[in-house]
N, C-alpha and C positions, 0 to 999 in steps of 0.2 A: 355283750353277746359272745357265745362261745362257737371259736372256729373249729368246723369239725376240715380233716385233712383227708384227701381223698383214699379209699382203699387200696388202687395200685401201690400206694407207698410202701404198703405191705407185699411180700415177693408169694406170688400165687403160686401153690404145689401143685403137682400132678393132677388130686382128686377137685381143683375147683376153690381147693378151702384156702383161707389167709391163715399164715403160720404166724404163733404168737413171736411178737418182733423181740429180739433182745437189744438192744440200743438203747437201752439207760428207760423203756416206757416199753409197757406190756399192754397191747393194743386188742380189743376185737370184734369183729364185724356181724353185720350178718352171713351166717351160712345159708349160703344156697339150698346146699342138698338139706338140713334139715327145714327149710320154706317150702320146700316142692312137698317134703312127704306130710308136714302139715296142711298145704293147701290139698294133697291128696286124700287124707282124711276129713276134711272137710266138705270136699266134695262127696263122699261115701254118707257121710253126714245129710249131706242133701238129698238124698233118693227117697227117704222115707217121708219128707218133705213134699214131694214131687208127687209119689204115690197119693197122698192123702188129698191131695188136689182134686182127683178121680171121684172121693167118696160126694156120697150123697147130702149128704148132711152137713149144711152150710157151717155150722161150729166147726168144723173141721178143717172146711175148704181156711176159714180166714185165720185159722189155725197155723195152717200149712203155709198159708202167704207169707205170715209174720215169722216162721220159722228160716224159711227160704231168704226174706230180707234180712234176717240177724245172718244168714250165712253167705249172704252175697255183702252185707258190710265188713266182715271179719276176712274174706277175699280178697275185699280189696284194700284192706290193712295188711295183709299178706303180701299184695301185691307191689305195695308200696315201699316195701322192706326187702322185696328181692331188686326192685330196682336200684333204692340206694346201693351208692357206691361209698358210703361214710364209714368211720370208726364209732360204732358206739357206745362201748366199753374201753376206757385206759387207766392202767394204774402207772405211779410215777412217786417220782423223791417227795409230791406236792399231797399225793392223796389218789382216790378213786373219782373217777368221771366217768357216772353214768349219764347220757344223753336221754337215758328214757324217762329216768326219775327227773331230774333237776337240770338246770345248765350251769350249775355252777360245780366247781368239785369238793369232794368231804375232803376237808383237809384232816392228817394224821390225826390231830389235838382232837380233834372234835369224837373221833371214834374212841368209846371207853373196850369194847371188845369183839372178836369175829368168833361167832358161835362157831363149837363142834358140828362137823359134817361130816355124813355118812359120802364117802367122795364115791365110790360103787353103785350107788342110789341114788344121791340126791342131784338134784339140777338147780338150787337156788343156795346163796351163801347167806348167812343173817347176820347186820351188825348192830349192836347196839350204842346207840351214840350215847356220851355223856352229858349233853344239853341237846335234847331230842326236839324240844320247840323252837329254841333259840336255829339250829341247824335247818329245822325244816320249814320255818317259817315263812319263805316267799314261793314255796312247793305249790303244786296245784295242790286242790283238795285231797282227791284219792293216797296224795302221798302224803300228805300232812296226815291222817288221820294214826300214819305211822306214832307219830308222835307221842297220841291220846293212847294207844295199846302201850307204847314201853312207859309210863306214867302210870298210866292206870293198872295195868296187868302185868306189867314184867314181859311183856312179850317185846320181841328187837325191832328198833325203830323204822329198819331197811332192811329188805331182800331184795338181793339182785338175783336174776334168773340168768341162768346161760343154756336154759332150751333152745334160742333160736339163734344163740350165736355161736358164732366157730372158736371153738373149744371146749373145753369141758373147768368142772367146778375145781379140779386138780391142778388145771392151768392159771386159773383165777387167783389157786390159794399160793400155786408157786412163786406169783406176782406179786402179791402182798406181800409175800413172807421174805423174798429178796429188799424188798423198803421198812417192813415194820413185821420182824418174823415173833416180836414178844407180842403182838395182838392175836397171834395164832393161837387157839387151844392146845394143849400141849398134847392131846391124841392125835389132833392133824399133822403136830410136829411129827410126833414117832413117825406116822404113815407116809410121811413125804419122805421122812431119812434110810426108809426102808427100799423106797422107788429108786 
């Protein structure tokens, strides 16, 4: 079982957000402010949902209910993520521990490369592992399926997202690249030595 450690461990700024920790383990949580503006579009989401309730025409109405239920489930996955107080991204001397994918963590060995990223644009990092079944083997489904793409198509076995969490994909690469900076692409290298 993997202990997760509470968020105050992390020293809160001004804006609400956890600053990524430098203490030997690059830590990170959920952001608040960006749960609020996704459950804010979510709810804008739901109006059109609401309206169709009104129409006449039964296809519609149970249309509208199912839509309104996929948006009242995904709220309260939202909801549930502004409450925790956990860490659920950390990098460290051992590897990456994402809580969302696995509980365990990708230890260095196992990762063969961390794709190039547009850090400007993009919100997700991709790795590709070098034993992509052997690693994701006790995964739920949805993550193992990672697996069957870098096998089958060359696509990367793992994407971590950091749309909902505090920091951005820059912070993420700065973290790796302090433990294991020759898994970096060496376009991320330039861009980071430029920051």
């Amino acid at each position: 079982m993997v202990r997760a450690f509470p968020a105050e461990a992390l020293q809160r700024s001004v804006e609400g957000r956890h600053p990524v920790r430098r203490t030997g383990r690059d830590a990170f949580a959920w952001s608040l402010a960006k749960v609020r503006t996704a459950s804010l579009l979510l709810a804008a989401a739901a109006v059109p949902a609401a309206a169709g309730l009104a129409a006449a025409a039964p296809g519609v109405r149970w249309l509208s209910v199912a839509w309104l239920l996929a948006v009242a489930i995904l709220m309260e996955g939202l909801s549930r993520r502004a409450g925790a107080d956990t860490v659920v991204l950390s990098v460290d001397r051992y590897g990456i521990l994402d809580r969302r994918l696995m509980p365990r963590r990708i230890a260095w060995q196992e990762i063969e490369t961390i794709c190039p990223v547009d850090t400007d644009r993009s919100h997700t990092v991709d790795i590709a592992l070098r034993w992509p079944a052997a690693t994701l083997r006790e995964t739920r489904w949805p993550v193992r399926v990672g697996a069957y793409c870098q096998t089958g198509y060359g696509i990367p076995a793992v994407t971590i997202s950091m749309l909902l969490l505090d920091g951005s994909v820059s912070d993420l690469l700065d973290a790796m690249a302090r433990f294991r900076p020759d898994l970096i692409d060496c376009t991320n290298r330039r861009a980071q030595a430029t920051h």
